[in-house]
Every structure is written in C-alpha cells, then in structure tokens.
mmCIF file of the N, C-alpha and C atoms, coordinates in Angstrom:
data_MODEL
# 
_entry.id   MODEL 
# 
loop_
_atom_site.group_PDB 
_atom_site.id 
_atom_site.type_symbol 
_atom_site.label_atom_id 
_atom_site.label_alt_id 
_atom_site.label_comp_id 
_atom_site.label_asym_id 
_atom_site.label_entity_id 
_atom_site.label_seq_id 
_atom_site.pdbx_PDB_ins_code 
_atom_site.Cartn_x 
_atom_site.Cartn_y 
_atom_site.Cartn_z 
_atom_site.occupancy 
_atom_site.B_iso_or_equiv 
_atom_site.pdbx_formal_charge 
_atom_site.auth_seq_id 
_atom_site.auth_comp_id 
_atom_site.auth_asym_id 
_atom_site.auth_atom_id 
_atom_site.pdbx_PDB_model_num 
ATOM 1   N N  . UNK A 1 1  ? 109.603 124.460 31.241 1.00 0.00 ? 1  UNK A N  1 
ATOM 2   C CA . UNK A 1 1  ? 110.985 124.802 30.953 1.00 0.00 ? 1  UNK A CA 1 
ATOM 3   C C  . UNK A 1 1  ? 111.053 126.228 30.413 1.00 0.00 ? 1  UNK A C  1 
ATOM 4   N N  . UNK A 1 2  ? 112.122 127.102 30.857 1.00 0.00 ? 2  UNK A N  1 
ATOM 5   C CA . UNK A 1 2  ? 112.281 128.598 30.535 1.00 0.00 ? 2  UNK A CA 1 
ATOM 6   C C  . UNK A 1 2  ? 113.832 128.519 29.662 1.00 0.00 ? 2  UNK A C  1 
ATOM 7   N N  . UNK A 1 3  ? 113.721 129.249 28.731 1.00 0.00 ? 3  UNK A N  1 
ATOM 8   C CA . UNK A 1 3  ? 115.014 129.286 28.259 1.00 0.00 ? 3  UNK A CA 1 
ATOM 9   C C  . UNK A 1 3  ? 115.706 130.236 28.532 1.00 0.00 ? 3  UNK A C  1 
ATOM 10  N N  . UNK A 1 4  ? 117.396 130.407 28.554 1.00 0.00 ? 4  UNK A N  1 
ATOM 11  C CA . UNK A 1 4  ? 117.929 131.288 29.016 1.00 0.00 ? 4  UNK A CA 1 
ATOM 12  C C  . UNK A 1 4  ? 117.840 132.481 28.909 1.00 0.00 ? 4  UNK A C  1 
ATOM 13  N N  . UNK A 1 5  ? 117.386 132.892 28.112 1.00 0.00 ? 5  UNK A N  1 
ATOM 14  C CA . UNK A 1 5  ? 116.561 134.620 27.858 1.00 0.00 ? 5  UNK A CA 1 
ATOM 15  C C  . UNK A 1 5  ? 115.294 135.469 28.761 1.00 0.00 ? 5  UNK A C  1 
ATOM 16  N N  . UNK A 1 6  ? 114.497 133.739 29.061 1.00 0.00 ? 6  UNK A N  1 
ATOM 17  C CA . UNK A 1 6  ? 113.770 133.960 29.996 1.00 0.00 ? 6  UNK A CA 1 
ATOM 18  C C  . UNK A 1 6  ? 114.270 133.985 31.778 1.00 0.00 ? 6  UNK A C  1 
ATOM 19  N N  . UNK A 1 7  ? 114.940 133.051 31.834 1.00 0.00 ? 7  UNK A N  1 
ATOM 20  C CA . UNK A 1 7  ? 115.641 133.349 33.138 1.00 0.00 ? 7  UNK A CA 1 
ATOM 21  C C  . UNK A 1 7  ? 116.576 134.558 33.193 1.00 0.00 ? 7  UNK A C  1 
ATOM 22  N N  . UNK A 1 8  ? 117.109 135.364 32.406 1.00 0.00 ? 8  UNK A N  1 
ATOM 23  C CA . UNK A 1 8  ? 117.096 136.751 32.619 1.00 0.00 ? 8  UNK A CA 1 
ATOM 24  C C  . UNK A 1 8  ? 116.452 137.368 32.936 1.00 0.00 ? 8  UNK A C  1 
ATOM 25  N N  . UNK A 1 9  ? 115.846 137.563 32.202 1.00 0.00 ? 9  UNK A N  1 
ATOM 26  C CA . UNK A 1 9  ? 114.216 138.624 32.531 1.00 0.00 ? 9  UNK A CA 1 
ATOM 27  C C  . UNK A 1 9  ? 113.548 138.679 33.659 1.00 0.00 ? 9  UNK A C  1 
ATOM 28  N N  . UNK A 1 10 ? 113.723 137.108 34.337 1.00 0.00 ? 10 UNK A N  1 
ATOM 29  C CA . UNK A 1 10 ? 112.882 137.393 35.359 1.00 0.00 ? 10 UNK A CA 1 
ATOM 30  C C  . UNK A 1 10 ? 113.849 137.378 36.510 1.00 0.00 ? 10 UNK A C  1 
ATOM 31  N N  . UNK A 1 11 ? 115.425 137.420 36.304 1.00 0.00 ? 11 UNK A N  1 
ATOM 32  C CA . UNK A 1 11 ? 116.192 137.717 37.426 1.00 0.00 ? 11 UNK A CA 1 
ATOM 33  C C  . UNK A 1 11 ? 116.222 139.677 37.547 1.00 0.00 ? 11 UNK A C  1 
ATOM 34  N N  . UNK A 1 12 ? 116.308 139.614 36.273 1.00 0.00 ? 12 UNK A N  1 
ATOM 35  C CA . UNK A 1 12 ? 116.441 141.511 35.819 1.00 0.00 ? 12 UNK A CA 1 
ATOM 36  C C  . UNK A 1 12 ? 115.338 142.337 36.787 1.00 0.00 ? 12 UNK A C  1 
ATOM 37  N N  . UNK A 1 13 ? 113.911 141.187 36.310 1.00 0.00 ? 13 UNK A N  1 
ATOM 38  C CA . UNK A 1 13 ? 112.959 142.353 37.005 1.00 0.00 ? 13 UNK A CA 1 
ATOM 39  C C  . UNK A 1 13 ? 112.874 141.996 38.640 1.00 0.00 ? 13 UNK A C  1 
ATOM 40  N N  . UNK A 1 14 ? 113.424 140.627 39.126 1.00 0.00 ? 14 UNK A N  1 
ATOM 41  C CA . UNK A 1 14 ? 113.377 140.425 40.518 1.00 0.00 ? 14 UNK A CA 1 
ATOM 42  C C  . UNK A 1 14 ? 114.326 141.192 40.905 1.00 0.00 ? 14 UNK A C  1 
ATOM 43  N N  . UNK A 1 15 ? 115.534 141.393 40.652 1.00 0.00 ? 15 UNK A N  1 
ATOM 44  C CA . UNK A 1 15 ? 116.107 142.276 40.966 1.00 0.00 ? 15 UNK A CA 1 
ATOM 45  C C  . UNK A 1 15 ? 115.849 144.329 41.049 1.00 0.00 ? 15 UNK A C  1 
ATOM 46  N N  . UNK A 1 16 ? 115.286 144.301 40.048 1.00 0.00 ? 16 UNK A N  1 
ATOM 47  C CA . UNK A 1 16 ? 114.814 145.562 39.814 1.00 0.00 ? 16 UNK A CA 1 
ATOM 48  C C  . UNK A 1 16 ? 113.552 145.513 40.743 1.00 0.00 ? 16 UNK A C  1 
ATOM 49  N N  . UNK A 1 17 ? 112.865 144.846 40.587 1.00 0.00 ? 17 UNK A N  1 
ATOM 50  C CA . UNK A 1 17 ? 111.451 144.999 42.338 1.00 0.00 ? 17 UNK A CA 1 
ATOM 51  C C  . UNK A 1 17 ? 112.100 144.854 43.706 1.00 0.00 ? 17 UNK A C  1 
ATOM 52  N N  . UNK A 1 18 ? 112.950 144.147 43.927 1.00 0.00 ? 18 UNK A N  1 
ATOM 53  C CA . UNK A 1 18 ? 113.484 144.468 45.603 1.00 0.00 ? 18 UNK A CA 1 
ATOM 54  C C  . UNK A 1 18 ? 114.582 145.223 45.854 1.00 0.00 ? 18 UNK A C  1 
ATOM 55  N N  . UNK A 1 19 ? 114.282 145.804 47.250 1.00 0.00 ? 19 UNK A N  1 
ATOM 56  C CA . UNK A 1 19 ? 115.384 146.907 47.702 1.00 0.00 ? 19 UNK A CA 1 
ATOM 57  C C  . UNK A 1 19 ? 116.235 146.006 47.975 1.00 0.00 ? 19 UNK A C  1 
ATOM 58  N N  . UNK A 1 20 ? 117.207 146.473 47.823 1.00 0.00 ? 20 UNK A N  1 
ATOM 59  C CA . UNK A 1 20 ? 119.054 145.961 47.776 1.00 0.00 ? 20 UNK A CA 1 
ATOM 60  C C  . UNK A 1 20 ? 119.836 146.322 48.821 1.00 0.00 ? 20 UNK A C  1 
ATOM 61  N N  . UNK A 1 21 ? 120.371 146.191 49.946 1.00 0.00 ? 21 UNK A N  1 
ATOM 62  C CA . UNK A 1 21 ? 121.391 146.457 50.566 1.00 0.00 ? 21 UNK A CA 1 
ATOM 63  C C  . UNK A 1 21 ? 122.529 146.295 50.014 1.00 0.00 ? 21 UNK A C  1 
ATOM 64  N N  . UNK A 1 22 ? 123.395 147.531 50.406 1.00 0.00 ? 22 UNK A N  1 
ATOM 65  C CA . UNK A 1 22 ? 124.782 147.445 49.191 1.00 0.00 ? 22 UNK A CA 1 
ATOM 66  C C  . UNK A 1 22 ? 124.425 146.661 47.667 1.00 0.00 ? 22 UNK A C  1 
ATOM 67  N N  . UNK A 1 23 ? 123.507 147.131 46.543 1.00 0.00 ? 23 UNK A N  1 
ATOM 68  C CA . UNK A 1 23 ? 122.893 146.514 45.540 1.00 0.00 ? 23 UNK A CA 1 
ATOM 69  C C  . UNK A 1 23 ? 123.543 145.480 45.337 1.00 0.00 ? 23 UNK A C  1 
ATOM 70  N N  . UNK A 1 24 ? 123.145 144.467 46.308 1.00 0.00 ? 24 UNK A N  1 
ATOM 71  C CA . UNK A 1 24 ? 123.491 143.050 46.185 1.00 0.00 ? 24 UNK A CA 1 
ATOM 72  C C  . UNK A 1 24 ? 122.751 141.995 47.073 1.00 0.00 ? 24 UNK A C  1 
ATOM 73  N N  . UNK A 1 25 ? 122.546 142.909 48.176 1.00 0.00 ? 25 UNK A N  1 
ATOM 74  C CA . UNK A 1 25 ? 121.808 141.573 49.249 1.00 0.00 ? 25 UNK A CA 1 
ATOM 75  C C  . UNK A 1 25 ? 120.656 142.208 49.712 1.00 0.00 ? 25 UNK A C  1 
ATOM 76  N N  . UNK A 1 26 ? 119.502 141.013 49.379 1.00 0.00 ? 26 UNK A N  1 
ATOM 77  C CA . UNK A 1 26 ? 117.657 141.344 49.864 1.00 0.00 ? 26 UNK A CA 1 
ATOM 78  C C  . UNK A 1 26 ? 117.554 141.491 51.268 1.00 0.00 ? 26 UNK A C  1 
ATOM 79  N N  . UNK A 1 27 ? 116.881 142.417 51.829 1.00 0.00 ? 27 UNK A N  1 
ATOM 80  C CA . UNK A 1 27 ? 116.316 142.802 52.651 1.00 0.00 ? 27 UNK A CA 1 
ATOM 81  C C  . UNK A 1 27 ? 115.488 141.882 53.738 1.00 0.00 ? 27 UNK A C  1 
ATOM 82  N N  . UNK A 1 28 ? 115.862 141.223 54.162 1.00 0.00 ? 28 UNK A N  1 
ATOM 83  C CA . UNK A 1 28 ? 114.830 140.286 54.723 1.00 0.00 ? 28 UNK A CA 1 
ATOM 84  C C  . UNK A 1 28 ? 114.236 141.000 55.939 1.00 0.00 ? 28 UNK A C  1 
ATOM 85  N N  . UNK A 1 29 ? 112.891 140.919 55.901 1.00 0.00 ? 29 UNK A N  1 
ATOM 86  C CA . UNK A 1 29 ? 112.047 141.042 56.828 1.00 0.00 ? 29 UNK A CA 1 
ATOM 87  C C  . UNK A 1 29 ? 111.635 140.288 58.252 1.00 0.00 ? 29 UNK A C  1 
ATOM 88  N N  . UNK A 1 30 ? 112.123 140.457 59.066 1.00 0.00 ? 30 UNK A N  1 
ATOM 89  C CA . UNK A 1 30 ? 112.335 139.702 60.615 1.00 0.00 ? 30 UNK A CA 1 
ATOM 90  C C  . UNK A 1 30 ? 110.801 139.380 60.784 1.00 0.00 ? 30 UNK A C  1 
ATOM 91  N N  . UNK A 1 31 ? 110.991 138.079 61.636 1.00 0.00 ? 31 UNK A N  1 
ATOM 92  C CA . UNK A 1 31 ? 109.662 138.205 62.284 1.00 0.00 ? 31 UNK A CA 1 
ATOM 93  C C  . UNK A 1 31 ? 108.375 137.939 61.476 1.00 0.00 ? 31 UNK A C  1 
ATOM 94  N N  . UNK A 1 32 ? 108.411 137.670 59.718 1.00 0.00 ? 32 UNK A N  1 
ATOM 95  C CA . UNK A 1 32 ? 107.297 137.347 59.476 1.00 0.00 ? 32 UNK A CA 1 
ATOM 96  C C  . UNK A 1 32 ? 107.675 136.521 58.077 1.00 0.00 ? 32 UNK A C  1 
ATOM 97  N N  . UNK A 1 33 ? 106.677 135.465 57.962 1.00 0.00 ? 33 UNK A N  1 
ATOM 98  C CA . UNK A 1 33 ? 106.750 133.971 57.314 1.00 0.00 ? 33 UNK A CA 1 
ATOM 99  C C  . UNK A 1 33 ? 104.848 133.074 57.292 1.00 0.00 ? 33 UNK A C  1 
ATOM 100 N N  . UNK A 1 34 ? 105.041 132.561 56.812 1.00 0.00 ? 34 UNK A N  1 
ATOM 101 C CA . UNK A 1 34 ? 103.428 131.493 56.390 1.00 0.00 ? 34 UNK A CA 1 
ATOM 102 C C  . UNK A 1 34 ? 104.647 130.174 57.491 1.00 0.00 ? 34 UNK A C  1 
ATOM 103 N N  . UNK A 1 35 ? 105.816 130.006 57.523 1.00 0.00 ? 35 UNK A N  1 
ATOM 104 C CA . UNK A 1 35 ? 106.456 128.796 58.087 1.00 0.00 ? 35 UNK A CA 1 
ATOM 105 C C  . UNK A 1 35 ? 107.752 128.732 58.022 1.00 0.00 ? 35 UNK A C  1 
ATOM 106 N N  . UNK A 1 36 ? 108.539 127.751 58.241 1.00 0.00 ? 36 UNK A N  1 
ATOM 107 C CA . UNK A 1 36 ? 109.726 127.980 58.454 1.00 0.00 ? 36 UNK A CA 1 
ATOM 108 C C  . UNK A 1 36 ? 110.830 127.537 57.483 1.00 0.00 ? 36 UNK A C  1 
ATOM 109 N N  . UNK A 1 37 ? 109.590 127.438 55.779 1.00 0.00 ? 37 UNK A N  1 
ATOM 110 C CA . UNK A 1 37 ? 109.999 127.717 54.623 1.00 0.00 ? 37 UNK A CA 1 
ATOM 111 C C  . UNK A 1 37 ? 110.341 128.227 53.813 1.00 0.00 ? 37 UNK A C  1 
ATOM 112 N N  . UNK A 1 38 ? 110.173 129.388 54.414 1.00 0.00 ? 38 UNK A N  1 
ATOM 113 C CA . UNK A 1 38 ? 109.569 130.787 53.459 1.00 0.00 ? 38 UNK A CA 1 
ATOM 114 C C  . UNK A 1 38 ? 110.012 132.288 54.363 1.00 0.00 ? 38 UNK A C  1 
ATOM 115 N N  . UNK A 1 39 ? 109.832 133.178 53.643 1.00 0.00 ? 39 UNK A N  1 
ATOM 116 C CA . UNK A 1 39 ? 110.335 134.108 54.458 1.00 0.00 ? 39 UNK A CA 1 
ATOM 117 C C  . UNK A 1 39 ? 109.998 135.769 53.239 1.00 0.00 ? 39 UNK A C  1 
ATOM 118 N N  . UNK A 1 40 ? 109.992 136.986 53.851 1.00 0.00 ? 40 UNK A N  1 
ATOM 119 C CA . UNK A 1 40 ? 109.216 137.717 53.237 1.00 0.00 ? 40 UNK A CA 1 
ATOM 120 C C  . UNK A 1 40 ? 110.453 139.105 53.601 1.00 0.00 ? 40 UNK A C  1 
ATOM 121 N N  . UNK A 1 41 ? 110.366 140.000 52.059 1.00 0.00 ? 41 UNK A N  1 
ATOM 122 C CA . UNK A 1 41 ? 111.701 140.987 52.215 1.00 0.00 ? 41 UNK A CA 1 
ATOM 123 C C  . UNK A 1 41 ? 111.147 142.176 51.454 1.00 0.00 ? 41 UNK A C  1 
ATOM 124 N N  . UNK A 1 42 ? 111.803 143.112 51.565 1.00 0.00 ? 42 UNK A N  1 
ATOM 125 C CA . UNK A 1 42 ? 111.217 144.244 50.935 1.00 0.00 ? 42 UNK A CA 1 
ATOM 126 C C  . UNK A 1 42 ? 111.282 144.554 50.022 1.00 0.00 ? 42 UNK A C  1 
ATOM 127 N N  . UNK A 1 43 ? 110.359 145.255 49.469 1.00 0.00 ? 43 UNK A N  1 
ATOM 128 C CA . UNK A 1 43 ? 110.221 145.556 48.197 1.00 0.00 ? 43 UNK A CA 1 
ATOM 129 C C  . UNK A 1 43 ? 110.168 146.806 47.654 1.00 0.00 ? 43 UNK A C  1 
ATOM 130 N N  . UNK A 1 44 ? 109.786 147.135 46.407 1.00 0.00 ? 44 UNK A N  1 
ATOM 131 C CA . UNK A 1 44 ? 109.541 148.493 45.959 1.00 0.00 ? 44 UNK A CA 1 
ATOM 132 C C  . UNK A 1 44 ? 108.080 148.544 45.665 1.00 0.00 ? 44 UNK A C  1 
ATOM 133 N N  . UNK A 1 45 ? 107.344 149.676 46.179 1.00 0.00 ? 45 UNK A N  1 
ATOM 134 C CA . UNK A 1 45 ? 105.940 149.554 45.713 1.00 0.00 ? 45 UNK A CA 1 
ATOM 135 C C  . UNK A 1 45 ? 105.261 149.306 47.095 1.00 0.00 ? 45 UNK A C  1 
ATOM 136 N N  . UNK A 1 46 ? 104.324 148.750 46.659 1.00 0.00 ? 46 UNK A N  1 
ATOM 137 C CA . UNK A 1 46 ? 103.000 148.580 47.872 1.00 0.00 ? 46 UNK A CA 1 
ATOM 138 C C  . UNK A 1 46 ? 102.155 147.289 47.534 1.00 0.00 ? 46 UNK A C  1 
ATOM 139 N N  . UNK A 1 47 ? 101.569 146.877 48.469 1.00 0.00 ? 47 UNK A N  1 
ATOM 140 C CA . UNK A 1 47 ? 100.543 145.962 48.016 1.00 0.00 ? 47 UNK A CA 1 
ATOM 141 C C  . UNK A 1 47 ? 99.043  146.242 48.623 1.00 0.00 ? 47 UNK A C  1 
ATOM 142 N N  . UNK A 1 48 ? 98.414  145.381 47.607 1.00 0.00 ? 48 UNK A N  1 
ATOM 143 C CA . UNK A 1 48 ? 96.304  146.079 47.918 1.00 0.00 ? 48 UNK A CA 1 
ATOM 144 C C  . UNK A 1 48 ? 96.196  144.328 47.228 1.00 0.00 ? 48 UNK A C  1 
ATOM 145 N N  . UNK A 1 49 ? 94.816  144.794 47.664 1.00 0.00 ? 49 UNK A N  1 
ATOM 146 C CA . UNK A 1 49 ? 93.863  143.673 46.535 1.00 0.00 ? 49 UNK A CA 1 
ATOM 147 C C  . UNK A 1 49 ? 94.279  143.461 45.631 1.00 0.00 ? 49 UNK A C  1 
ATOM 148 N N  . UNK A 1 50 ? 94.364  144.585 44.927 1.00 0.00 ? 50 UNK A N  1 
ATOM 149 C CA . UNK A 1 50 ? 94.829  144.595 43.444 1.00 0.00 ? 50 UNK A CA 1 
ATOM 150 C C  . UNK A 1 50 ? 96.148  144.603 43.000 1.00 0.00 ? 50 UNK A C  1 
ATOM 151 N N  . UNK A 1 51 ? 96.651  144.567 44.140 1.00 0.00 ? 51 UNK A N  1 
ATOM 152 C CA . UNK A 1 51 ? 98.272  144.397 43.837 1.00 0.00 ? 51 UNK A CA 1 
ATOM 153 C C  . UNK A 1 51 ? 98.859  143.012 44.622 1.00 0.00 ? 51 UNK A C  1 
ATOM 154 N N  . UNK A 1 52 ? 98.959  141.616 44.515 1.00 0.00 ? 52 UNK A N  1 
ATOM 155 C CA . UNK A 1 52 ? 99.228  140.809 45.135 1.00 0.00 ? 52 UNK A CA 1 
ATOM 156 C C  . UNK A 1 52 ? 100.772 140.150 44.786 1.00 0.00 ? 52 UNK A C  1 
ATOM 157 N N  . UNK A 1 53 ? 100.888 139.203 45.345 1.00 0.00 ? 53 UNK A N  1 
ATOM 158 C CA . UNK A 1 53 ? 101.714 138.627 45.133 1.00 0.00 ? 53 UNK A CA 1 
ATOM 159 C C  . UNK A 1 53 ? 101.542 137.569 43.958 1.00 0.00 ? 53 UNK A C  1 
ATOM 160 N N  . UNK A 1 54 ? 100.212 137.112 44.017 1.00 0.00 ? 54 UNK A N  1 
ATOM 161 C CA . UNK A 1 54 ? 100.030 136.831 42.414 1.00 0.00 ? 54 UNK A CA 1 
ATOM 162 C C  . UNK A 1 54 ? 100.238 137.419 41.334 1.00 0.00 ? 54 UNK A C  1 
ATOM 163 N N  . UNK A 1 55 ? 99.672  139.220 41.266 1.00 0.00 ? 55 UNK A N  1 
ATOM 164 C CA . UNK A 1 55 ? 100.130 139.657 40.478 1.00 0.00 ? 55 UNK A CA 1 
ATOM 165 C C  . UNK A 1 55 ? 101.430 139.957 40.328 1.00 0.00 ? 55 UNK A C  1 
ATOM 166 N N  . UNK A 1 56 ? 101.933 140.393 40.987 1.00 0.00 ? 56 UNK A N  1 
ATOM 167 C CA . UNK A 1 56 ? 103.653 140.425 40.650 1.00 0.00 ? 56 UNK A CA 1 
ATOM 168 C C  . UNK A 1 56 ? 103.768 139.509 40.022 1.00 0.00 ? 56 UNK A C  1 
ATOM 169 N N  . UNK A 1 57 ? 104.120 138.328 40.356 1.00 0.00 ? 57 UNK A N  1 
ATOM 170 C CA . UNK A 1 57 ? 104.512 136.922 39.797 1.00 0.00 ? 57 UNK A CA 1 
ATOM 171 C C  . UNK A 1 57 ? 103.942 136.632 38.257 1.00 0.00 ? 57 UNK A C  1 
ATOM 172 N N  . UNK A 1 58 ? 102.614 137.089 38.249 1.00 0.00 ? 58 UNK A N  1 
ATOM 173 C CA . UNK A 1 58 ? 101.925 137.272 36.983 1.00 0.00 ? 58 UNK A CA 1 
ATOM 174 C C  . UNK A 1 58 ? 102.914 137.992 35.852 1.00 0.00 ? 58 UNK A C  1 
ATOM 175 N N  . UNK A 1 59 ? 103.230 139.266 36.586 1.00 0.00 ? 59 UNK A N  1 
ATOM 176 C CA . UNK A 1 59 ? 103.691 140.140 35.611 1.00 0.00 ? 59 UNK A CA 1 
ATOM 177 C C  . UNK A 1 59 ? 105.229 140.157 35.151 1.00 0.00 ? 59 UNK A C  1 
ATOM 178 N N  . UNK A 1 60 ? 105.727 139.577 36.473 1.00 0.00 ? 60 UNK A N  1 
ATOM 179 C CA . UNK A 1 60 ? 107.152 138.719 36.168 1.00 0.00 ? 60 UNK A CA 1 
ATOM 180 C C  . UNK A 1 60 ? 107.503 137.988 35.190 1.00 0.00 ? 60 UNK A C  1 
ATOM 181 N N  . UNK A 1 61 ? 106.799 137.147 34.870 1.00 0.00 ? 61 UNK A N  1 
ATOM 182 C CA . UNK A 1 61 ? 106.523 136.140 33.904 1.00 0.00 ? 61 UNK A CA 1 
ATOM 183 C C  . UNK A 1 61 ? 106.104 136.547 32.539 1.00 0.00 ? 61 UNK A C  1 
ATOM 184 N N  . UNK A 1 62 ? 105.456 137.705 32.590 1.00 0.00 ? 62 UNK A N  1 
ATOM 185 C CA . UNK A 1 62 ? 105.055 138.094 31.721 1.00 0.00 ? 62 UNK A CA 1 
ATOM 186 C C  . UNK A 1 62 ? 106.045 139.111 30.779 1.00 0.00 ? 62 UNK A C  1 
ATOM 187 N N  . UNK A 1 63 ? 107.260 139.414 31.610 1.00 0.00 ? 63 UNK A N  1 
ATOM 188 C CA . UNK A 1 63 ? 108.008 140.438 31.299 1.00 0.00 ? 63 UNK A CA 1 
ATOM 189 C C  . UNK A 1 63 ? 109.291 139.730 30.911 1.00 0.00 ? 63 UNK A C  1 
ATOM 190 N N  . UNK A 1 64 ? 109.389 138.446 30.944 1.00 0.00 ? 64 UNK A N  1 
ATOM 191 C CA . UNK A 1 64 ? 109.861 137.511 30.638 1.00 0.00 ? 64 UNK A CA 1 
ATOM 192 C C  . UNK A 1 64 ? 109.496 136.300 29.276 1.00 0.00 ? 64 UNK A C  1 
ATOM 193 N N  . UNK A 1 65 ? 108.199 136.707 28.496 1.00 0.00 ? 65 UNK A N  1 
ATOM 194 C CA . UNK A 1 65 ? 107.311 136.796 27.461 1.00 0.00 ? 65 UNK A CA 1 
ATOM 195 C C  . UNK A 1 65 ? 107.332 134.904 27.590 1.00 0.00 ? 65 UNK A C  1 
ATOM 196 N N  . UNK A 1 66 ? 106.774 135.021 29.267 1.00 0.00 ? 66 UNK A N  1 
ATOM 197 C CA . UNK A 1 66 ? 106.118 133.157 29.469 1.00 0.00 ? 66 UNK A CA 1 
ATOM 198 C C  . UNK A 1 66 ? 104.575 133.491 29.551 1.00 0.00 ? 66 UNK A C  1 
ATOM 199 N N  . UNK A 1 67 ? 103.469 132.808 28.818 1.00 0.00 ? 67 UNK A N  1 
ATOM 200 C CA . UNK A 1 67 ? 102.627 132.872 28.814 1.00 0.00 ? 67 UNK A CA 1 
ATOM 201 C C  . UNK A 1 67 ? 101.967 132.511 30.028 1.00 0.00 ? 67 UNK A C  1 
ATOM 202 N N  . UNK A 1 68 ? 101.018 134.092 30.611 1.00 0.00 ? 68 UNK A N  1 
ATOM 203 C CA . UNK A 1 68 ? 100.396 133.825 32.024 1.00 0.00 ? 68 UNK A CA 1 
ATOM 204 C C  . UNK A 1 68 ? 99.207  134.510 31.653 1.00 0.00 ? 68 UNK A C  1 
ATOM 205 N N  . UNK A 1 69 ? 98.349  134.536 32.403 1.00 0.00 ? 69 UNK A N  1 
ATOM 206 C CA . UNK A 1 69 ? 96.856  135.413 32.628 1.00 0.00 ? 69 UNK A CA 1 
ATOM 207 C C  . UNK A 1 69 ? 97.169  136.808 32.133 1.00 0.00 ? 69 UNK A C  1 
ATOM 208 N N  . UNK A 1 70 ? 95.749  137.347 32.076 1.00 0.00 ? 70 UNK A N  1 
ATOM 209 C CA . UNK A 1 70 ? 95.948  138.837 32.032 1.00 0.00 ? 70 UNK A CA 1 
ATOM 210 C C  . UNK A 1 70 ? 95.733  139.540 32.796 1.00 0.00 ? 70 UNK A C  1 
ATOM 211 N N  . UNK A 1 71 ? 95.646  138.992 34.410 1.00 0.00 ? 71 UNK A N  1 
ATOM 212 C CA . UNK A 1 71 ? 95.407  139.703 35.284 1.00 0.00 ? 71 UNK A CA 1 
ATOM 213 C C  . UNK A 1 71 ? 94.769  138.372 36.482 1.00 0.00 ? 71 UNK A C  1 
ATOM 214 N N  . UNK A 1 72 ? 95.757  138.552 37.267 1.00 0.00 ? 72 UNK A N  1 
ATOM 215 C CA . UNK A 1 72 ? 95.290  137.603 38.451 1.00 0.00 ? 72 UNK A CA 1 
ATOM 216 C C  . UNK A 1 72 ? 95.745  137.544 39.688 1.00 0.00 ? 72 UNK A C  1 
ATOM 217 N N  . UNK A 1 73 ? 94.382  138.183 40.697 1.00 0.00 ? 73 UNK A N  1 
ATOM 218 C CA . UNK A 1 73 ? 94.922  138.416 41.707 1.00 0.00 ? 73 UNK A CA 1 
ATOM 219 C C  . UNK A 1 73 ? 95.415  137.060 42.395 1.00 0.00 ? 73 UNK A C  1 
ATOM 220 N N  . UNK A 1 74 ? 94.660  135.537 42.004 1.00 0.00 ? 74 UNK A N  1 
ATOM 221 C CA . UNK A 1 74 ? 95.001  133.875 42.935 1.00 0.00 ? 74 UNK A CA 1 
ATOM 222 C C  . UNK A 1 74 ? 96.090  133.396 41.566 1.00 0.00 ? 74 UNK A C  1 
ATOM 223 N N  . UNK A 1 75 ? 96.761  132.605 42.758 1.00 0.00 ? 75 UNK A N  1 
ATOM 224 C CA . UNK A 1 75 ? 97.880  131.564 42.177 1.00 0.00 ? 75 UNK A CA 1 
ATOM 225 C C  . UNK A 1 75 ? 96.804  130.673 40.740 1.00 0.00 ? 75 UNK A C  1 
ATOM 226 N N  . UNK A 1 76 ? 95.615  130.550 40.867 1.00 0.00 ? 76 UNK A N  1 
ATOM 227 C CA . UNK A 1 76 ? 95.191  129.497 39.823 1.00 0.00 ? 76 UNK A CA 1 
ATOM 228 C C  . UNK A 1 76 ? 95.094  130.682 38.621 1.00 0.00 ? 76 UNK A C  1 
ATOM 229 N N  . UNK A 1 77 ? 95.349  131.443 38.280 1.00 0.00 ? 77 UNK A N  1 
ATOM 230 C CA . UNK A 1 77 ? 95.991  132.013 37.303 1.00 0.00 ? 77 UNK A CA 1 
ATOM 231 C C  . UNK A 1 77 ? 96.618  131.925 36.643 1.00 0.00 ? 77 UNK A C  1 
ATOM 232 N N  . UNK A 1 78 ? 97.638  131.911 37.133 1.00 0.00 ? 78 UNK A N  1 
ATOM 233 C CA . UNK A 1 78 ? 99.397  131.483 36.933 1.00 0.00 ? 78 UNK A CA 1 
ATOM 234 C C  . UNK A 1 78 ? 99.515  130.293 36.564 1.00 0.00 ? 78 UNK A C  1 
ATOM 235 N N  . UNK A 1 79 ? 98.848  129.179 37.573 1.00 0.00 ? 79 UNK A N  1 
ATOM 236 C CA . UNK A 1 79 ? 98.848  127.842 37.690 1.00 0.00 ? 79 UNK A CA 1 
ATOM 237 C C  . UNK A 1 79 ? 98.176  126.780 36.554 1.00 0.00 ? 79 UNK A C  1 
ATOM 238 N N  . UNK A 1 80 ? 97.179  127.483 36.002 1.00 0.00 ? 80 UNK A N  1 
ATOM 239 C CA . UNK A 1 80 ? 96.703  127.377 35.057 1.00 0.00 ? 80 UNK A CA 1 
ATOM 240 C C  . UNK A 1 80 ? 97.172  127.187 33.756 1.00 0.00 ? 80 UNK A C  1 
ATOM 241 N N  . UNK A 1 81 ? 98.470  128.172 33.259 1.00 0.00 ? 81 UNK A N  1 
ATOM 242 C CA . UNK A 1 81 ? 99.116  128.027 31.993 1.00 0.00 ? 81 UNK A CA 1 
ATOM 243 C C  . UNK A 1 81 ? 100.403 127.454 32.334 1.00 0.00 ? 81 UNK A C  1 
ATOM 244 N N  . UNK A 1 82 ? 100.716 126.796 33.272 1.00 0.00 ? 82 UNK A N  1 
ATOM 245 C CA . UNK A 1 82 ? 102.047 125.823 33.529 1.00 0.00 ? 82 UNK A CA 1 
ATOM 246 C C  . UNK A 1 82 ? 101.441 124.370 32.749 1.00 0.00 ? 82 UNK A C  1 
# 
C-alpha cells in the first residue's frame, strides 16, 4: 500500500520521464510490445545495461521515498522489498 503522497511522486516523476504530446498524451511507440498486454512509448533519456527498465522503476519508487534496492538492473530487486 502507497499513501497519497506517494502516488504523487511517482505520477510527478512518470510524468516528468515521458515525452508528452500536447503535455498531456504519451507517445506510444507502434509496432513494438513483449504481447498484446503491454505496449512501449517514449521517453526522455536512453537506455544501456545500466540503465534499464528496472532501474527506472527502482528509482521511481525511490523518489517517491518507498523502500527499494540501491541499484538494480532485474525486477528481483524491486520484487524483493514488496
């Protein structure tokens, strides 16, 4: 459970990491998905090894002061302090 201070934070910084059309609507990226669950949009920044989608999520959370890793590039990071 996140309390409402925390679900700010991590709308603030999701918002502040993706590019915005008319700063309101995400960018979706055509053409690429893991399935027909999911779906992938642009962002600000870059990604490497060292920059994953774990870490984002890591640091999301973290900027949101929910206790996560101190650095993790796999989901069992994250997954770990739930």
């Amino acid at each position: 459970m996140i309390n409402e201070h925390q679900l700010i934070r991590i709308q603030e910084s999701i918002l502040n990491d993706f590019q915005l059309k008319n700063k309101k609507e995400f960018i979706l990226i055509e053409g690429y998905s893991y399935g027909s669950n999911d779906a992938f949009y642009e962002a600000k920044g870059s990604f490497s090894c060292f920059k994953t989608c774990n870490t984002w999520t890591n640091q999301t959370l973290k900027k949101a002061e929910i206790k996560t890793a101190i650095w993790t590039p796999f989901d069992s990071g994250i997954l770990k302090h739930l």
